[in-house]
LOTOR-647627 format. One record per residue (C-alpha): residue number from 0; x, y, z. Coordinates in steps of 0.001 Angstrom, whole numbers, plus 524288, in hexadecimal, padded with zeros to 5 digits. Layout:
REM residues N
(paro NUM, (X, Y, Z))
...
***
This chain:
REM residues 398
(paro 0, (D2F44, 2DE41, 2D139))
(paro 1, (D23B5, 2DA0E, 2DA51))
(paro 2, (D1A0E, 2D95F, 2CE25))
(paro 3, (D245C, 2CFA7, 2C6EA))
(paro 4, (D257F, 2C7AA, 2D1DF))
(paro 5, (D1628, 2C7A4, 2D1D3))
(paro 6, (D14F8, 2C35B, 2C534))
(paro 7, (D1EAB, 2B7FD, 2C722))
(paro 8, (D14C9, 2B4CB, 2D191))
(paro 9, (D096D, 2B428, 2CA36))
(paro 10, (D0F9F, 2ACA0, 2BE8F))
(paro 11, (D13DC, 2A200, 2C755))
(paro 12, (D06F4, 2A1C0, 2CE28))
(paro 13, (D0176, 2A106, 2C1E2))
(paro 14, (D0A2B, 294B7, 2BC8C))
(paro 15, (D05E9, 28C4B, 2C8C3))
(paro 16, (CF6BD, 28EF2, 2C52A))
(paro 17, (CF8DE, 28990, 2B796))
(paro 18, (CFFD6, 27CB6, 2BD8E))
(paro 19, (CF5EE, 27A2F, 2C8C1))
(paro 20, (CEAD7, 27904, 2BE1C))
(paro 21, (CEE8D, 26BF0, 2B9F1))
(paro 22, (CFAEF, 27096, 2B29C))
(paro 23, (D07E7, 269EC, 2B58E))
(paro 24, (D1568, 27033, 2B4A1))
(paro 25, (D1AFD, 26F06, 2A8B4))
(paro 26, (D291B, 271D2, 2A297))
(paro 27, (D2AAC, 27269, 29401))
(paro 28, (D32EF, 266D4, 28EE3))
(paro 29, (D40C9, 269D0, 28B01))
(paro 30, (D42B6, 27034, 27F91))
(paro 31, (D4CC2, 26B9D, 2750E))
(paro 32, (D5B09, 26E3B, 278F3))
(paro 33, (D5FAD, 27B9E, 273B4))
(paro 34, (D6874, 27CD9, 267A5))
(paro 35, (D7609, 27BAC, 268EE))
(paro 36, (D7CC5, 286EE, 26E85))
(paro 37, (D8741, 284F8, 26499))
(paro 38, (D82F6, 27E1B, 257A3))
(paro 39, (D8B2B, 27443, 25091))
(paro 40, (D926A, 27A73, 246ED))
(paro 41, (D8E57, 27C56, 23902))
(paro 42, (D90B2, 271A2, 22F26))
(paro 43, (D8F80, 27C84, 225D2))
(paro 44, (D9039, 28B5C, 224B6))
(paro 45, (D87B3, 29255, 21B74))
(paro 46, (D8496, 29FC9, 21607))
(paro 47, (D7BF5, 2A804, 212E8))
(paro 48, (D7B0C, 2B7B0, 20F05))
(paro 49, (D73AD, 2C1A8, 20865))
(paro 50, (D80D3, 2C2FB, 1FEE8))
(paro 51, (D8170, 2B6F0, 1FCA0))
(paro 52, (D7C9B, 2AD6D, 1F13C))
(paro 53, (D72D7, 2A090, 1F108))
(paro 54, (D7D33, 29C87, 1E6FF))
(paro 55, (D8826, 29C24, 1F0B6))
(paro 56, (D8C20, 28F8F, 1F89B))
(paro 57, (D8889, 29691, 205C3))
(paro 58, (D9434, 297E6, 20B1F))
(paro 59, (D9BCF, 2A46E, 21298))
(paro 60, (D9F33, 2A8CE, 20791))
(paro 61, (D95EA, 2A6A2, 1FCDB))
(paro 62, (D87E9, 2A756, 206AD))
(paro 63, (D7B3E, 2A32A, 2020D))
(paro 64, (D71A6, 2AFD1, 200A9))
(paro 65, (D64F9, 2AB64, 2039A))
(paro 66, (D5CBF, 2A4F5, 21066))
(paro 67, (D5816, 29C04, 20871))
(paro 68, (D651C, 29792, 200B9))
(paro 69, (D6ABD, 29630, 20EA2))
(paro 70, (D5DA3, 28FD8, 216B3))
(paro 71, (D5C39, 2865B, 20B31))
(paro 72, (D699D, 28329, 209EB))
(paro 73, (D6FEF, 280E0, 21774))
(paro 74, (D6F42, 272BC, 21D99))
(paro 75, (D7170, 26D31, 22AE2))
(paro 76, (D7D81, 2708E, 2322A))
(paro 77, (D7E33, 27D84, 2299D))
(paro 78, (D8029, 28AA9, 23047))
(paro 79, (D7B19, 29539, 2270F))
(paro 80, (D80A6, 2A236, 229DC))
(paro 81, (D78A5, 2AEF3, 22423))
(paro 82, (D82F7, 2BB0E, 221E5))
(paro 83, (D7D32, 2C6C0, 226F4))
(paro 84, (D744F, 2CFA6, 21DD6))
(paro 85, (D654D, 2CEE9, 218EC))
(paro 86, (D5D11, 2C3F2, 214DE))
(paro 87, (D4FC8, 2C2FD, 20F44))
(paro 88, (D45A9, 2B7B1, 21114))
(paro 89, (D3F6B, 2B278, 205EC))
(paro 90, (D3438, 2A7C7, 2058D))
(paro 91, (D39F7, 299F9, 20C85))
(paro 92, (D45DE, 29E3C, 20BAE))
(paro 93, (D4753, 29D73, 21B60))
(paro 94, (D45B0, 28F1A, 21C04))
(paro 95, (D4FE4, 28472, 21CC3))
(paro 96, (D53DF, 27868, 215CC))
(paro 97, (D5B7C, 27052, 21B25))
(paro 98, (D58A6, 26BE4, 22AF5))
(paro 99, (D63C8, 26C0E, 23535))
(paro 100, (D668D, 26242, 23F7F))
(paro 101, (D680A, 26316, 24D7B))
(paro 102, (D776C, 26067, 24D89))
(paro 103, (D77EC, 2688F, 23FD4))
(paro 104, (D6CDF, 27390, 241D8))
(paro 105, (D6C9E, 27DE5, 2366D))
(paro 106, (D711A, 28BAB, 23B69))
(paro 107, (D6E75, 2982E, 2347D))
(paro 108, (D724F, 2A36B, 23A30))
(paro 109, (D7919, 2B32B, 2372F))
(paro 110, (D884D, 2B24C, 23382))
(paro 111, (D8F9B, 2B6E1, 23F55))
(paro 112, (D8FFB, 2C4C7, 24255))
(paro 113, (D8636, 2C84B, 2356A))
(paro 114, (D764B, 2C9AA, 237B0))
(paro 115, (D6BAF, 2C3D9, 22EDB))
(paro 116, (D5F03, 2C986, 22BB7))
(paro 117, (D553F, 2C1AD, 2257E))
(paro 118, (D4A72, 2CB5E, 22152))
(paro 119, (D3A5D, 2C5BC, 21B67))
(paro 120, (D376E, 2D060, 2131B))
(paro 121, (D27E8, 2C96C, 210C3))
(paro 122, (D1DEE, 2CB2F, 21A7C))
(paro 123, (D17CE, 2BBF0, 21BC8))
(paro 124, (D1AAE, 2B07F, 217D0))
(paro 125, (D20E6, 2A60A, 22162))
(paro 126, (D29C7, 29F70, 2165B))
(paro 127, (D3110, 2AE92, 217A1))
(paro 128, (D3643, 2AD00, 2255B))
(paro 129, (D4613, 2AD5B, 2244C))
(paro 130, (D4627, 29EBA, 22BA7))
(paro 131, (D3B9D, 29429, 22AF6))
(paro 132, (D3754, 2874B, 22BCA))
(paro 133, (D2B8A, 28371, 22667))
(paro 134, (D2A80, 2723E, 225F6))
(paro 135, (D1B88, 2724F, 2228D))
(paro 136, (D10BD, 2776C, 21B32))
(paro 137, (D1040, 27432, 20BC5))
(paro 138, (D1CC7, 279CF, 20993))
(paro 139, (D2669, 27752, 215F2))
(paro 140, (D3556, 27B43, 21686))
(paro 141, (D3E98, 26F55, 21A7C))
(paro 142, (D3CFD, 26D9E, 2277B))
(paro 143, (D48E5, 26FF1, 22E37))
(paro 144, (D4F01, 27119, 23E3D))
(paro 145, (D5A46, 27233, 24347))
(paro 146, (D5C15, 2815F, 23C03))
(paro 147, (D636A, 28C41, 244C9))
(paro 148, (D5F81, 298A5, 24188))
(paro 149, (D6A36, 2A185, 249E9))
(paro 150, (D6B1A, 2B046, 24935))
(paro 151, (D79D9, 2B389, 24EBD))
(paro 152, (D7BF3, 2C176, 25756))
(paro 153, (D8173, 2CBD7, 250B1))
(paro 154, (D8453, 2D6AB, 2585A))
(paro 155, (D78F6, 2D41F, 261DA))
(paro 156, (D6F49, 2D1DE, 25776))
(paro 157, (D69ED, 2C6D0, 251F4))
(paro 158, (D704E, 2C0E6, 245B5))
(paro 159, (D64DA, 2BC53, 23DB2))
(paro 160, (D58B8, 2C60F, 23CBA))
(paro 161, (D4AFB, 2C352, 23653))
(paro 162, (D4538, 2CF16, 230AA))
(paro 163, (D3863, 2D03A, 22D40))
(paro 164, (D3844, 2DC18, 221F7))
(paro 165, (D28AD, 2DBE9, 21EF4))
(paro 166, (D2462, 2E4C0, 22B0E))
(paro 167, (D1B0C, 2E2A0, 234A1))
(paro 168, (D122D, 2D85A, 22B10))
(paro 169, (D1BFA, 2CEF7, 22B57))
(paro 170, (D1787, 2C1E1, 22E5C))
(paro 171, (D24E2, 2BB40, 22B03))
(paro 172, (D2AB5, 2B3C9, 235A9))
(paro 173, (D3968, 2B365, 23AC4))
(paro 174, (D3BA9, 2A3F5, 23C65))
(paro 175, (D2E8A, 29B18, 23700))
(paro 176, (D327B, 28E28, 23C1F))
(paro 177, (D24D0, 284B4, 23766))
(paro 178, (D22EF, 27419, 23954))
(paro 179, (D2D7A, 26B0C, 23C21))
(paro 180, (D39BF, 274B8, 23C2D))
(paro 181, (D4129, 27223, 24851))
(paro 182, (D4EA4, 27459, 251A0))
(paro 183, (D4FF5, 28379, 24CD1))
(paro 184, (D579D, 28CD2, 25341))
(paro 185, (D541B, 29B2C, 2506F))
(paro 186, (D5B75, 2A589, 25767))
(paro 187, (D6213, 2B3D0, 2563C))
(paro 188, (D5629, 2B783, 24CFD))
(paro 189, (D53F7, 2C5BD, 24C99))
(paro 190, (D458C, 2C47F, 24778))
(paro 191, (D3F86, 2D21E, 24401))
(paro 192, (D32DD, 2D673, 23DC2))
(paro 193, (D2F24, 2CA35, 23831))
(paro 194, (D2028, 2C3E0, 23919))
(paro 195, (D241F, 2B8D3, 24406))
(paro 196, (D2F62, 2B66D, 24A82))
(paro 197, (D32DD, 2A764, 24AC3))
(paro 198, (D283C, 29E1E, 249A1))
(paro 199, (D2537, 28F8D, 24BDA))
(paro 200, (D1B9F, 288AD, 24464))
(paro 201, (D157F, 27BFF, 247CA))
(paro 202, (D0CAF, 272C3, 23E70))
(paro 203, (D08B4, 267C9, 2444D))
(paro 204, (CFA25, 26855, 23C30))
(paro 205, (CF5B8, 25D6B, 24516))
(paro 206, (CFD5C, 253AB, 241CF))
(paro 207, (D0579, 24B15, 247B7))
(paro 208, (D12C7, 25219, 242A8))
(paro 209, (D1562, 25F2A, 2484A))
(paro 210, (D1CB6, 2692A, 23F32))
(paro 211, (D2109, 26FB1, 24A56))
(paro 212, (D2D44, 277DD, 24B6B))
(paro 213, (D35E6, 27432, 256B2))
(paro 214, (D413C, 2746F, 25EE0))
(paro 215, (D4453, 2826A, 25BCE))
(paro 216, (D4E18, 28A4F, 26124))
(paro 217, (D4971, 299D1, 26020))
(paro 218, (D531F, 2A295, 2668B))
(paro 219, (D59D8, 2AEEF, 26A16))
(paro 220, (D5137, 2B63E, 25FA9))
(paro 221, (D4A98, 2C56C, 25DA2))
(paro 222, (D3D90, 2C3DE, 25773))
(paro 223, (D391A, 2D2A5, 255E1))
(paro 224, (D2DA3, 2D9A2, 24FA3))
(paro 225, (D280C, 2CE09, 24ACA))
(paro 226, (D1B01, 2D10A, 24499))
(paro 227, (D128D, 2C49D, 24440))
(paro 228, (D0D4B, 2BE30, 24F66))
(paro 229, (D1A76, 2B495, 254D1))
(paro 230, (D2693, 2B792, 25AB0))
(paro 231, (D2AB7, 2ABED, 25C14))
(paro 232, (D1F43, 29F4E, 258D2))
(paro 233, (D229B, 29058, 25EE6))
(paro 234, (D1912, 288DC, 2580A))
(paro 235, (D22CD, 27C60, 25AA1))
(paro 236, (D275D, 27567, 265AF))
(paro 237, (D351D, 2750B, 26D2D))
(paro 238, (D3950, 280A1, 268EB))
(paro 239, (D4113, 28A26, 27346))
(paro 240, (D3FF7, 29854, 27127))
(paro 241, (D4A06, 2A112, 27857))
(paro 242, (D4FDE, 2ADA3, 278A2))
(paro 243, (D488D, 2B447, 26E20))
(paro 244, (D44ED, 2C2F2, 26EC3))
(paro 245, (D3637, 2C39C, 26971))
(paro 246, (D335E, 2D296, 267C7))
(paro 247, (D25E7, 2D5EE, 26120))
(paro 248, (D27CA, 2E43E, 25EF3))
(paro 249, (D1EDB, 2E7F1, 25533))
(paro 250, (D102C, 2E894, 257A8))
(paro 251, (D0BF8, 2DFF2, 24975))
(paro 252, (D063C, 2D307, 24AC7))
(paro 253, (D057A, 2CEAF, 23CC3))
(paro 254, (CFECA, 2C38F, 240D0))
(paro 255, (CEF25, 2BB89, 24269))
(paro 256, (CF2C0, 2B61C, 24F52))
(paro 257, (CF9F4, 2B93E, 25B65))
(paro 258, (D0710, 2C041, 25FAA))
(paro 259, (D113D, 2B8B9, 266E4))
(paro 260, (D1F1B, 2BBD0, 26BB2))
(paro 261, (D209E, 2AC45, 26C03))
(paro 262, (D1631, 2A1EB, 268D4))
(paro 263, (D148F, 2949D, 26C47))
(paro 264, (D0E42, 28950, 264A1))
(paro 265, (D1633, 27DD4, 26AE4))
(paro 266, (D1C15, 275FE, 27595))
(paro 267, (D28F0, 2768F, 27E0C))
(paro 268, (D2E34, 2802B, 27711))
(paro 269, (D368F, 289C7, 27FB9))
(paro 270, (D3522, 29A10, 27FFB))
(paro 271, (D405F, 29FBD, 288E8))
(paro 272, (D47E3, 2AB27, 28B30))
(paro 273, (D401C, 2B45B, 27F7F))
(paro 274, (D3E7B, 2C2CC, 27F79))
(paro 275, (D2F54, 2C416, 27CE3))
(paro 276, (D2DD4, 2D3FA, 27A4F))
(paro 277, (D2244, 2DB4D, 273FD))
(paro 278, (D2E69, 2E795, 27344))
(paro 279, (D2352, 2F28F, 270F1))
(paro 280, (D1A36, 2E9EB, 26899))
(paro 281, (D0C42, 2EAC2, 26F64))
(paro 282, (D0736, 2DFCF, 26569))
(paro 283, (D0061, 2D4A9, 26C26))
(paro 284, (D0B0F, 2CB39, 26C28))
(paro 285, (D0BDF, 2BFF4, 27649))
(paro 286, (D193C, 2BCE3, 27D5C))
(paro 287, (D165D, 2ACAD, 27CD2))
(paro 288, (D0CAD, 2A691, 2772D))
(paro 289, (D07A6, 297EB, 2791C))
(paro 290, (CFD7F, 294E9, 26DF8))
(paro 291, (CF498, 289AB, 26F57))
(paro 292, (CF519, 27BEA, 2753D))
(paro 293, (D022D, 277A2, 2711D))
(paro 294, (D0A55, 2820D, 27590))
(paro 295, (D0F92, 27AA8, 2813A))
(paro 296, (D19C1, 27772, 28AC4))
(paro 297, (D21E4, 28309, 28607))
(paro 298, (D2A70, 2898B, 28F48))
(paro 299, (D2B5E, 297C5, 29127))
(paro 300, (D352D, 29D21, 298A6))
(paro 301, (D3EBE, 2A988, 29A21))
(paro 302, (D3865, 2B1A1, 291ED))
(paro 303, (D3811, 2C28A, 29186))
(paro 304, (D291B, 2C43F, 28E03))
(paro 305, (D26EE, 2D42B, 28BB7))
(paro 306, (D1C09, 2D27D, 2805B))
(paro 307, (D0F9F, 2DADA, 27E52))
(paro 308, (D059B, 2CEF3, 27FAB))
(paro 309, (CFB58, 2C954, 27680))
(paro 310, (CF121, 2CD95, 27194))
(paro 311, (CE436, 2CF8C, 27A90))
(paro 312, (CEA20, 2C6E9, 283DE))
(paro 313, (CF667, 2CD72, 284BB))
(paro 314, (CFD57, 2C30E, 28C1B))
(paro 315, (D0C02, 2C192, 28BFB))
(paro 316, (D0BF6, 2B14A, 28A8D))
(paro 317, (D00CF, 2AA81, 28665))
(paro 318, (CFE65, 29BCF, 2892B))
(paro 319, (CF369, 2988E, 27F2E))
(paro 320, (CEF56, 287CE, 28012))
(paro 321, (CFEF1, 284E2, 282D3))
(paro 322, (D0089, 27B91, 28EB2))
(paro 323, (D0AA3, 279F2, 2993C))
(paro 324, (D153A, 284FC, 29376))
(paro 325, (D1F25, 28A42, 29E05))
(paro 326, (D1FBA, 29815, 29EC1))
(paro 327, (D2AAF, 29DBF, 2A749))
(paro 328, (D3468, 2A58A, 2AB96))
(paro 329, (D2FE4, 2B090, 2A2F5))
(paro 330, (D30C3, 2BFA6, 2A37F))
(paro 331, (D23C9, 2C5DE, 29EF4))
(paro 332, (D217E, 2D4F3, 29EB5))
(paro 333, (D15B8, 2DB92, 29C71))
(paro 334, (D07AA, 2E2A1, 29F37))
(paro 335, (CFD79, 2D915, 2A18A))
(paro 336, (CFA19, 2D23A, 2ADEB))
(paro 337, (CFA78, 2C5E1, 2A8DD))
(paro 338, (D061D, 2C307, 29F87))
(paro 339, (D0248, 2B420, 29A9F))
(paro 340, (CF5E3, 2ADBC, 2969E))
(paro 341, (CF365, 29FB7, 295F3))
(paro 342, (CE7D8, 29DE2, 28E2E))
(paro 343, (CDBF3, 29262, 29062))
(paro 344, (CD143, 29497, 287F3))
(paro 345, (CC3A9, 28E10, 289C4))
(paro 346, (CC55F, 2808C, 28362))
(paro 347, (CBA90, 282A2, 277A2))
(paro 348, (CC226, 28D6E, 27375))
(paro 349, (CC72C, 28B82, 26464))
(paro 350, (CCC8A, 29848, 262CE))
(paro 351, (CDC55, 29BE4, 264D4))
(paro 352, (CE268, 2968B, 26D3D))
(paro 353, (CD9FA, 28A7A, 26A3F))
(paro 354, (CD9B4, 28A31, 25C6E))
(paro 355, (CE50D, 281EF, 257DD))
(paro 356, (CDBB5, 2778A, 251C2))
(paro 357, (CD66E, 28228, 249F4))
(paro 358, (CE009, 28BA2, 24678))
(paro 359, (CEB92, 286FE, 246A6))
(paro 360, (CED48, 276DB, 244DE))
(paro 361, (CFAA1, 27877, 23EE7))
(paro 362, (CFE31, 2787D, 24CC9))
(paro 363, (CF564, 26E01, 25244))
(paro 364, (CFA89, 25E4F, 252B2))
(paro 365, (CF2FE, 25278, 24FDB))
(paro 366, (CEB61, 24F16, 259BA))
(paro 367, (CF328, 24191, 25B76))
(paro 368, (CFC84, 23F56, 26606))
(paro 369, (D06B6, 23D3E, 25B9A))
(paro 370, (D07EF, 24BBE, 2582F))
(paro 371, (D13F2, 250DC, 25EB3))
(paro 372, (D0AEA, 25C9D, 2648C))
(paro 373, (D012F, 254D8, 2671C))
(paro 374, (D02FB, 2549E, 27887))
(paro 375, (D0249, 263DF, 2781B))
(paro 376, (CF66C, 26792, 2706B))
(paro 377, (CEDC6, 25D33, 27271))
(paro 378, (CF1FD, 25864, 27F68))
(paro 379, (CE956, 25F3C, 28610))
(paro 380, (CE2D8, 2643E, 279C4))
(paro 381, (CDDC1, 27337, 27DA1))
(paro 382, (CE1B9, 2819C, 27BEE))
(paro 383, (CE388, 280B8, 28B43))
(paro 384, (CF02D, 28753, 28FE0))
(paro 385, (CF311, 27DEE, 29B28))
(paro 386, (CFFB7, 27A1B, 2A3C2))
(paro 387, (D06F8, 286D4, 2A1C6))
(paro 388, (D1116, 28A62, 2AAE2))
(paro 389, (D1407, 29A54, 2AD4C))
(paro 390, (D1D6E, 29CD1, 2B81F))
(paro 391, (D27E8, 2A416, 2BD33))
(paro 392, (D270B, 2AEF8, 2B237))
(paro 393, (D28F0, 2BF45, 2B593))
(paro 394, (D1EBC, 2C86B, 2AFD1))
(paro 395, (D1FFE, 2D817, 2B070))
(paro 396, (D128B, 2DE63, 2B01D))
(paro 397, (D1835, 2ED0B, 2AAA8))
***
């Protein structure tokens, strides 16, 4: 008990440096209202099920058969229900056709009391994850928001279950949400043994538009054994990501750069209440990452962090150029003395985490004030982590 309460000490001690050095105290803006607890109803009921036929009118009784019948065919206002059983992925056939609306959001989720699993028999290949968005590049998907993507409880498990079936060289994600796709909710995923969990994908190729994927709602989900690098990636902004269990498990990092629990490429986006756990993986794999000079302003709070660290650093959280992020109210367990690292590298340095401009512009706006990123990588332009706030959080040294 006395070396908690040191800890909590130390932490807070710790906060008040940062602020004192110029930094002022900063709260994230407020996020996006949440979802409605209870959705309007649907306009329309559809079906879908691995007995069924693409010839059929999918309804109750004569379902659709295929994702892609279904995905391509169901509108806003539709609820698409997917009768319990086995389904395979097949190239694009996870992306949607029609866009929802906020008062008449598309819903897909398991029919009551019956569990889905999706399986990706391939090993790579983006266009294979069983739900994506894709609205750039030379050949985009429709661009669509306002998609619910709800796996319902049955009997204590989740009701919609991603299954990676290409073993540990899988690179396939769960959920590949990429440009301006926006106002999805994704929860009761069991994802398991796929490449990446759920990733966000910005493009904003320094222009003026930013293709960035916002105003999600990622929730109440099991990412497990995922072999890539990502548990969960927020390359957007606004997003709020609660509740999830993110368990690494296996020791495979199929993957040319890092390994995070969550990662963060973006601003005010939210991270509360998730279950961080390495559960017997000793892989390098951060518990939360912020990458370069635009993560910012996220909050962090209310979070179990139990993860085996990264790499040579072997940190639990990782501030890397993101500026004035909240991190607090946090339970951290672990073996190192130190169980955060807020990096500032020399200022001629070109290598990561300074190497946006040279590595990876897809992320990078226009250098005009007219770019709606513009304030938060150029403004001040460095790889600086500056005005971050960690306070009031409980590590366990074991």
């Amino acid at each position: 008990m006395n070396k908690t309460i040191r800890f909590i000490i130390v932490l807070t001690m710790t906060t008040l440096a940062l602020i004192s050095c110029g930094s002022k105290t900063v709260t994230p803006a407020v996020t996006p209202a949440l979802p409605l607890a209870s959705p309007p109803a649907p306009l329309v009921k559809r079906y879908v099920s691995p007995t069924g036929s693409d010839s059929n009118p999918g309804t109750e009784a004569k379902p659709w058969q295929t994702m892609k019948k279904a995905f391509r065919s169901i509108e806003a206002g539709d609820t698409l229900y997917m009768r319990g059983g086995v389904y395979e992925t097949c190239y694009r056939c996870g992306y949607f056709e029609n866009s929802g609306t906020e008062e008449q959001p598309i819903t897909v989720t398991n029919y009551p009391g019956e569990q889905v699993e999706i399986r990706t028999d391939v090993t790579i290949g983006i266009a294979h994850a069983p739900f994506f968005c894709w609205a750039t590049g030379s050949n985009p998907t429709p661009s669509v928001d306002y998609i619910r993507i709800i796996g319902a409880d049955v009997n204590g498990e989740k009701g919609i279950v991603l299954r990676g079936t290409g073993g540990d060289i899988n690179k396939v994600p769960g959920v590949w949400i990429a440009g301006d796709c926006e106002h999805w909710e994704i929860a009761g995923l069991h994802i398991l043994e796929t490449g990446k969990g759920i990733f966000l994908r910005k493009y904003s190729n320094q222009t003026i538009t930013s293709d960035s994927p916002n105003y999600h709602y990622i929730h109440d989900n099991r990412i497990e054994k995922y072999y890539s690098g990502e548990g969960i990636q927020v390359n957007g902004n606004y997003n709020i990501i609660e509740n999830n269990q993110i368990y690494k498990v296996t020791n495979t990092i199929n993957t040319d750069w890092a390994c995070h629990h969550i990662n963060l490429l973006g601003h005010h986006n939210v991270v509360r209440g998730n279950d961080l756990n390495a559960k017997g993986s000793t892989a390098g794999c951060v518990g939360v990452e912020f990458e370069w000079d635009i993560a910012d302003y996220n909050l962090i709070e209310n979070n179990r962090i139990e993860v085996h660290g990264w790499g040579t650093y072997g940190y639990y959280l990782y501030i890397a150029g993101g500026d004035n992020n909240v991190i607090r109210h946090n339970t951290i367990t672990g073996t190192l003395d130190n169980w955060y690292r807020i990096s500032n590298p020399a200022p001629d340095r070109i290598a990561w985490p300074c190497n946006e401009l040279v590595d990876s512009k897809s992320f990078v706006p226009a250098n005009d004030p007219a770019a709606p990123d513009y304030e938060y990588f150029y403004n001040p332009r460095n790889c600086f982590s500056e005005g971050n706030q960690i306070y009031d959080n409980v590590y366990t040294r074991q």
